[in-house]
N, C-alpha and C positions, 0 to 999 in steps of 0.2 A: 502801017501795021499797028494792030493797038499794044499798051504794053504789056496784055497776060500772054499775046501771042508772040508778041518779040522774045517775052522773057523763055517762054516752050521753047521759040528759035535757039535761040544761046544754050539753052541746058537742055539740049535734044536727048543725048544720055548720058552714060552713068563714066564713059569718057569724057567729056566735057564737064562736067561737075568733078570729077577727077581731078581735073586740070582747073578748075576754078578754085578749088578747095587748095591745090597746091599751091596756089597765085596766093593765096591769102595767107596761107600759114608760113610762107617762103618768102613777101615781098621782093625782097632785094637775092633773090635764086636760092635753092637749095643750101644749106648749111648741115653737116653733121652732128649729130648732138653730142660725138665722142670724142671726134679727131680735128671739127672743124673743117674738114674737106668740103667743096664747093659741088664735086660733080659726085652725081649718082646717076643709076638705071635703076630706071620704072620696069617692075617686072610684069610680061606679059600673061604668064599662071597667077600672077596672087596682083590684079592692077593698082591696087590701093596701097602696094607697098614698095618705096622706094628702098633701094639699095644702096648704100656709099661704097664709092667705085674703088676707095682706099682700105677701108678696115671691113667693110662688107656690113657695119650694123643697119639692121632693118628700119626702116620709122615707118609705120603706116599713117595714112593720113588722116584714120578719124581719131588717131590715137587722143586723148587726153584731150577729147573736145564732145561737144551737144551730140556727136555722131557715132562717138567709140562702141564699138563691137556692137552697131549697130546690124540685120541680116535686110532690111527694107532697102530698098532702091535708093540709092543717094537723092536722085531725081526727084522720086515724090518727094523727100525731106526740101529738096529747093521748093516744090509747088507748094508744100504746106508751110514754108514761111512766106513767100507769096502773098500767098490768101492770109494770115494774121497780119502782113504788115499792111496791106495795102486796103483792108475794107474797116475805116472808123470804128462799126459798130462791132469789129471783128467777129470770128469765127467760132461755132464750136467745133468740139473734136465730132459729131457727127454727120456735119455738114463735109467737117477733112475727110470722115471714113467714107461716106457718099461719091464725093468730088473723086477720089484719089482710088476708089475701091478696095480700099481696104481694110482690115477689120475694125471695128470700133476700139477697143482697147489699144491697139496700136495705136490710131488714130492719137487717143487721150495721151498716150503716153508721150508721141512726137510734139504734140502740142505743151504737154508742161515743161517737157525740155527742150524747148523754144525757149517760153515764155520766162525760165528762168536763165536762160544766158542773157533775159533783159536790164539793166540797171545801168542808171547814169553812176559813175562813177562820179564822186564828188568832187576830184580835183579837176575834173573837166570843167565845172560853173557853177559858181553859186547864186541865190536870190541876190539881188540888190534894189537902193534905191527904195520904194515903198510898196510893204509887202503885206496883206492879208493875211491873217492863220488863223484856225476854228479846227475843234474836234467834232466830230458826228460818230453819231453810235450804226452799224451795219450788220443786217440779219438779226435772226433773233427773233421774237416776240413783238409788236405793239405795246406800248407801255403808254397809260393816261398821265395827267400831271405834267409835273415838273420830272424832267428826265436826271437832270443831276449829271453825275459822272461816273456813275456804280454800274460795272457792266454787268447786266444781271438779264436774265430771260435767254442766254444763247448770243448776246449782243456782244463785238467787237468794238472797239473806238481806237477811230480813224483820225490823224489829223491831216491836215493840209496846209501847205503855204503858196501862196501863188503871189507871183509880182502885179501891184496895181498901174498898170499905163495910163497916162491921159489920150485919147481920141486923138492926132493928130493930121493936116493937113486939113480942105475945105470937102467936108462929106457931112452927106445927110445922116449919117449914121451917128447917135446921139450914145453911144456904150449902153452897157449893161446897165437895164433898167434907166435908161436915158439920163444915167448919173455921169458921163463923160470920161470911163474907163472900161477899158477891155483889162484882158487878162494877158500876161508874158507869158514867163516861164512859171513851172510850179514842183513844187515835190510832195508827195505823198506816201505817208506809211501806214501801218497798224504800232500801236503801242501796246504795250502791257497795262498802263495803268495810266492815269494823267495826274503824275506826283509833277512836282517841279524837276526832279531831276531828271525826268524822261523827255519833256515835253522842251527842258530847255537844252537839253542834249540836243534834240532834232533840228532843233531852228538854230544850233551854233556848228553842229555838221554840216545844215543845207542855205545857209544864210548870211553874208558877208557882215561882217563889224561896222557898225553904223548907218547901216539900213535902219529905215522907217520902220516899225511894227505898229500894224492897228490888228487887237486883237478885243474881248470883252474882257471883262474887271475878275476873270478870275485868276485866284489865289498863286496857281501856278507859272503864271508869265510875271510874276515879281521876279524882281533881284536878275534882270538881263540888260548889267551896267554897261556893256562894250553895244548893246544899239539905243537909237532913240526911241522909245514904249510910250505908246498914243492907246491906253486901255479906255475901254466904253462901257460904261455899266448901262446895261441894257434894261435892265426891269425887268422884262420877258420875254421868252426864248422866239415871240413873233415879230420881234424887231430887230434879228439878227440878219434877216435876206434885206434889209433895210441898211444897217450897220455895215455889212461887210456883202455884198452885192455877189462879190466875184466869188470869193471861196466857196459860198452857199452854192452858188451855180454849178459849180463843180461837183461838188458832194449831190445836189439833183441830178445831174447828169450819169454821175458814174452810176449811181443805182439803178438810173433807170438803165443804164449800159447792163450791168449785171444782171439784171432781172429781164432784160427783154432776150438780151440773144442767150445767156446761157441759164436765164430762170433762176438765178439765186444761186451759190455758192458756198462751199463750206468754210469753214471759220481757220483750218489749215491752209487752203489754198489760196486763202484771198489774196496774201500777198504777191504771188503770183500776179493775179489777176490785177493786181494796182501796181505792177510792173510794167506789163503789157501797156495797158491804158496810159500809165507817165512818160513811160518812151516814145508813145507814138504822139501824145500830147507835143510834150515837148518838140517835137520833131515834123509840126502840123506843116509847117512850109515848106519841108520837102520829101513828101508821098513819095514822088519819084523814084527814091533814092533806098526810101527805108529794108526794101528787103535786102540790098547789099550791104547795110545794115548790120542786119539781123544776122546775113552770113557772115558776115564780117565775128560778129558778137560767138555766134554759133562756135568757131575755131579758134577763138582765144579764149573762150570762157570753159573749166571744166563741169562736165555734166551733173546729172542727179540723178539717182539710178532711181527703181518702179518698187523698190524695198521701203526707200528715204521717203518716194513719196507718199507711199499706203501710210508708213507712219508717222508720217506730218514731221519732218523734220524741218525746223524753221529756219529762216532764211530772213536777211537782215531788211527785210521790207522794201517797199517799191521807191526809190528816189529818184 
């Protein structure tokens, strides 16, 4: 059985996802949130709300999670993480509304509160050992010249840091741009600005103390005493997929990610959208796994309501 059909087996309905949702919010069995009591009843009028068998307080299950007071089928909410976790070039919401028959705006809205239950938490792992980092500018206008770092025409900037690997074992496979390195792990965000104090914020949030940096000779990766800084003054901004291989690759990639399946993006949601894309990055060797995931993420993480998202309320970027 393939796995979109195994996965329909297990979440047949809105019982089973029930009961899966409980598994995940209860590991270790039911706990009260009042009294500490161990045992409850699942009521059969209202299924999504357990009972404590001692004081009688209610918890319902999507309470304070990606799901709360949600009226859509638990079911489709497992199919529509599914399909984000598990297609690379993922999904849009009308491809979810299609697949799932449901209406489009629902559709968008199950998908941003996905995609924001996504974030590596930083004390899970940070970059080590020798790391790539570079800004790029996203959306916006074509700009001639020299781009600078002025975000201007609608343009965001983006940075990135990714681990640089050497190629290991006996393979024909020569890395990226046949310079003898893949890519590890990576983090990516949106910044406000590329002052020193932003840019060196992100790399001492998402990058261990005495890690390598190769970054170019600007101004803002001075003064980052606690790693070793290999800056490259470039000359011009076409020797930079030269310089730094991997990060550029990334930053190509993601756009064309952006622009193919979902056509371009607004300037609020991107982070979002480089949540999505760094979870699933990070997490390339095991597909398998990732929409238990995501449910996983789903029920410990609290939601974002469809008010927060019209008006772009921002959100600590994609790590």
């Amino acid at each position: 059985m393939s796995g979109f059909l195994a996965f329909c087996d297990k979440y047949r309905d809105e019982d089973a996802c029930i009961q899966a949702l409980s598994e995940l919010r209860w590991p270790n069995g039911f706990t009260c949130d009042k009294c500490e009591n161990t045992k409850a009843y699942h009521l059969a009028s209202r299924p999504r709300i357990f009972e404590c068998a001692k004081c009688g307080h209610q918890h319902s299950i999507t309470a304070g999670t990606v799901f709360h007071k949600t009226r859509t089928d638990l079911r489709k909410w497992f199919m529509a993480a599914y399909l984000i976790s598990h297609d690379k070039r993922g999904v849009s919401a009308l491809m979810v509304s299609r697949e799932l028959s449901i209406r489009y705006d629902t559709a968008w809205l199950m998908c941003h509160k996905l995609r924001h239950a996504l974030t590596d938490d930083n004390a899970d792992f940070k970059l080590e050992d020798l790391i790539e980092i570079d800004e790029a500018f996203f959306g916006g206008r074509k700009q001639k010249g020299n781009r600078g770092r002025a975000q201007t025409g609608g343009k965001v900037m983006v940075v990135c840091a990714v681990e640089k690997r050497a190629v290991s074992g006996d393979t024909k496979y020569k890395g990226i741009n046949n310079q003898g390195y893949i890519a590890g792990g990576a983090r990516i965000a949106v910044l406000p600005n590329a002052t020193a104090g932003q840019i060196g914020g992100f790399i001492r949030l998402n990058v261990k103390a005495g890690a390598r940096i190769i970054s170019d000779g600007f101004k803002s990766y001075t003064k980052l005493d606690e790693y070793r800084h290999d800056p490259i003054v470039q000359g011009s901004g076409v020797n930079a997929g030269v310089n730094m291989p991997i990060v550029h690759k990334i930053f190509s990639n993601t756009k064309t990610w952006l622009n193919g399946t979902y056509h371009g993006v607004s300037t609020k949601h991107l982070p979002r959208y480089l949540r999505e894309w760094s979870y699933r990055f990070n997490r390339r060797g095991r597909i398998d796994e990732l929409d238990h995931f995501l449910l996983r993420r789903a029920v410990t993480k609290p939601t974002i309501t469809y008010a927060e998202l019209v008006a772009g309320v921002k959100v600590a970027g994609a790590k």
